[in-house]
C-alpha positions as CSV (number, residue, x, y, z in Angstrom):
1,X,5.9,-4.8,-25.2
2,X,5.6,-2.7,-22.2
3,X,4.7,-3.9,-18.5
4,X,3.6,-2.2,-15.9
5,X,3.1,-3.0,-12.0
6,X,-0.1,-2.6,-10.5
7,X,-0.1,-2.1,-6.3
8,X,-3.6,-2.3,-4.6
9,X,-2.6,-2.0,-0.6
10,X,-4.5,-0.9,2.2
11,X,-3.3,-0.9,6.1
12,X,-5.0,-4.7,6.1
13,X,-3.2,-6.1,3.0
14,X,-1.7,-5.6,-0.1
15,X,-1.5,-7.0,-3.5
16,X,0.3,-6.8,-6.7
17,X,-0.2,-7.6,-10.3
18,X,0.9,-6.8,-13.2
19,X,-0.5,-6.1,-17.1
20,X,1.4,-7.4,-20.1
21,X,1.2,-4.4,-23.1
22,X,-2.2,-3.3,-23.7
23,X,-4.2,-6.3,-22.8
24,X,-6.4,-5.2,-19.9
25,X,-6.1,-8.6,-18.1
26,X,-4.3,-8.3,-14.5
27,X,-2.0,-11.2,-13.4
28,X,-1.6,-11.7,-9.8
29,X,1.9,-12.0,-8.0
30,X,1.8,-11.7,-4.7
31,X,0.2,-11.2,-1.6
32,X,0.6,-9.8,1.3
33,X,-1.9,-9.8,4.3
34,X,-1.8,-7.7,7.4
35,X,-4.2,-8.9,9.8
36,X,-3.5,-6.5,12.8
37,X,-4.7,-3.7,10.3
38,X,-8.0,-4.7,10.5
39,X,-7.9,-4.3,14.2
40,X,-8.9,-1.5,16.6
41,X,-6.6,0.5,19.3
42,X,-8.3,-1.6,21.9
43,X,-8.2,-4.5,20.4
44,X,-4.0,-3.9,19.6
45,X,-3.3,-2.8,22.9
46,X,-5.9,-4.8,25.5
47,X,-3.6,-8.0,25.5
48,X,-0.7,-5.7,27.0
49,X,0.5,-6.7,30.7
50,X,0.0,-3.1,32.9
51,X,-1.5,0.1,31.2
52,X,0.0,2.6,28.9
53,X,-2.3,5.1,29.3
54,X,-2.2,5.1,33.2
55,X,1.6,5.4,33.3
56,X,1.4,8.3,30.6
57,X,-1.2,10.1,33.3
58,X,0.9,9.5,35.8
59,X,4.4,10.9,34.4
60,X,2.4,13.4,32.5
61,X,3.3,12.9,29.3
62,X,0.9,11.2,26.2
63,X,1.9,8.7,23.6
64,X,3.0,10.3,20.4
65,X,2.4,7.4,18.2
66,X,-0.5,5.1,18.5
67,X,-0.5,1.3,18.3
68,X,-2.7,1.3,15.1
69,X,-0.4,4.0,13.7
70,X,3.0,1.9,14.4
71,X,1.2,-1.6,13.3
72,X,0.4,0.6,9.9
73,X,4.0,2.2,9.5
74,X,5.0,-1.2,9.8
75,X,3.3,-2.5,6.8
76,X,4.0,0.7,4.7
77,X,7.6,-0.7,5.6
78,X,7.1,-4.4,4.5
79,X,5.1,-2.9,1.2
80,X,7.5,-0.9,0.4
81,X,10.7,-2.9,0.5
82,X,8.2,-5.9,-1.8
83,X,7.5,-2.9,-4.2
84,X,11.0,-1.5,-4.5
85,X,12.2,-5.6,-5.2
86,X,9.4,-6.2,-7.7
87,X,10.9,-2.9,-9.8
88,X,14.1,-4.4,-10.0
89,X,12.8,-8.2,-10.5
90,X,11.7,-7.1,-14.0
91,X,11.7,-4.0,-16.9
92,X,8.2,-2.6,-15.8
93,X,7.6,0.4,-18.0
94,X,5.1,1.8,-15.8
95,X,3.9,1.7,-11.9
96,X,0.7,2.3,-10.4
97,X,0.5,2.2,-6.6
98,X,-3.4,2.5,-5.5
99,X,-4.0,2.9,-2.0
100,X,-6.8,4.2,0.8
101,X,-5.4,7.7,1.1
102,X,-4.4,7.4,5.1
103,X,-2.5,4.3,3.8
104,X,-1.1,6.1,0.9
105,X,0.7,9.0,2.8
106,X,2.6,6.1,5.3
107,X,3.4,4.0,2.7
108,X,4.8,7.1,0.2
109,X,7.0,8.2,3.4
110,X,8.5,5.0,2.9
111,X,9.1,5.0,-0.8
112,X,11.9,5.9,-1.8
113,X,12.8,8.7,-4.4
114,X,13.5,6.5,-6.9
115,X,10.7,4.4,-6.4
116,X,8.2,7.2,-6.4
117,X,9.8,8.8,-9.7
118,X,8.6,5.2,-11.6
119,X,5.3,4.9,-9.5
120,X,2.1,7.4,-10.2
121,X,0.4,7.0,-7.0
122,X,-3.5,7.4,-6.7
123,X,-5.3,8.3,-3.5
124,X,-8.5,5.4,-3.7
125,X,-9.5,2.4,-1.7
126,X,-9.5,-0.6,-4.0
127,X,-8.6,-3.2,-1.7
128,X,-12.3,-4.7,-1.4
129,X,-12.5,-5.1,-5.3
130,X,-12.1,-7.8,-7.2
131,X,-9.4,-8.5,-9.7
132,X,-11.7,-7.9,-12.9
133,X,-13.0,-4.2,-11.0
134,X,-9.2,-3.3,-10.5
135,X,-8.9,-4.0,-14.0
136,X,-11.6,-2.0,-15.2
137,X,-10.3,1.0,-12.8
138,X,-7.0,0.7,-13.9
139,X,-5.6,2.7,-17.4
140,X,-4.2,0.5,-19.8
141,X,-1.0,2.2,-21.4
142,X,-2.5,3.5,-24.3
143,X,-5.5,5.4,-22.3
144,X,-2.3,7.1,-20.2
145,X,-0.3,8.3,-22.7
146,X,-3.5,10.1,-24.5
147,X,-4.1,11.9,-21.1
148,X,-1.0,13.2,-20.9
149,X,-0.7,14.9,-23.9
């Protein structure tokens, strides 16, 4: 029977599940949550004692990364090292990894080769749907093997 790993992940959160053969029921496994990607630059940065952006005027130079993008590449980090561990935990026969595109392009730069050549990776925001609707969305086995032929 084959299994495969399902990834829904987003800058905000991320969860996994997986799908036993061709029964179109998800499991859920874990969860991780992100609460800083739901924030704003403002709203990452307006806590901070002095000011970034009035130091960068004044030695003439600009931030290269933003807050909201270092908060994000730090997820893409954490979601990638739980993906990479769930491959090995079990003999998944297949990998999808479904993520808002923006999202997508961190997290893949964190992937590594080997977990990208056992993951098909599609660019689409399913975070706010349920379990059922990711189920739905999601191919069973059968349904992608008769597309790729």
């Amino acid at each position: 029977m084959s299994n495969t790993l399902i990834l829904i992940a987003s800058r905000a959160g991320a969860r996994f599940f997986s799908r036993a053969g061709m029964v179109k029921t998800l499991t859920p496994l874990t969860e991780l949550d992100n609460p800083q990607g739901r924030l704003q630059e403002h709203e990452l940065t307006s806590s901070r004692h002095g000011s970034n952006q009035e130091s960068a005027v004044k030695h003439g130079y600009s931030p290269h990364q933003t807050a909201v993008d270092r908060t994000t590449e730090n997820f893409a980090r954490e979601v990638s090292k739980k993906l990479a561990s769930k491959l090995n935990e079990a003999p998944y026969s297949h990998c999808y990894v479904v993520a808002e595109p923006h999202f997508l392009g961190k997290l893949r730069a964190e992937l590594s080769k080997d977990v990208l050549s056992r993951c098909e990776t599609i660019g689409k925001d399913f975070a706010p749907l349920s379990q059922l609707e990711i189920a739905d969305r999601i191919p069973l086995e059968r349904e992608r093997l008769e597309s790729a032929r």
